[in-house]
C-alpha positions in Angstrom: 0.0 0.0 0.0 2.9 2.2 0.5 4.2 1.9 -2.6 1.5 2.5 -4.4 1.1 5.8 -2.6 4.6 6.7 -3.8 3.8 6.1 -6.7 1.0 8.2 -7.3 2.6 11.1 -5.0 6.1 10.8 -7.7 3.4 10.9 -10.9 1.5 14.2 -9.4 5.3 15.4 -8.9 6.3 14.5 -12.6 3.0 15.8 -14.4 2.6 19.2 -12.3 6.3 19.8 -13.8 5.6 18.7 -16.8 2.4 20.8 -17.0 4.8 24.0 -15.8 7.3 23.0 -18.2 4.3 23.0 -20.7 3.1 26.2 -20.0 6.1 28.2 -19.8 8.0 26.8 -23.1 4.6 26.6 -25.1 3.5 29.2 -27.6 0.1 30.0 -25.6 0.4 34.0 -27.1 -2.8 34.7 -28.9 -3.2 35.7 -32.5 -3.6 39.3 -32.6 -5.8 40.8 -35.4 -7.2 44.3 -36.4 -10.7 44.7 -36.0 -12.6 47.8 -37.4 -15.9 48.5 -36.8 -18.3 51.8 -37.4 -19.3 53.0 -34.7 -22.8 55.4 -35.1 -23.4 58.1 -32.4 -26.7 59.9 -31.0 -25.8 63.1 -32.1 -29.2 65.8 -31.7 
């Protein structure tokens, strides 16, 4: 039982630094794009 609970503690070690590894070496920037709209006002 204690083994298996190594296990599991050494696999939540290796995938929370894989998921850190992941998120700061991955291209996560978004695409930027121009967007133009018309824009109508209430003028009286």
């Amino acid at each position: 039982m204690g083994r298996l609970i190594k296990v599991l503690v050494v696999l939540a070690v290796l995938g929370f630094i894989g998921l850190t590894g992941y998120a700061y070496l991955a291209d996560l920037s978004p695409t930027a794009s121009e967007v133009k709209l018309p824009v109508t006002l209430n003028v009286d």
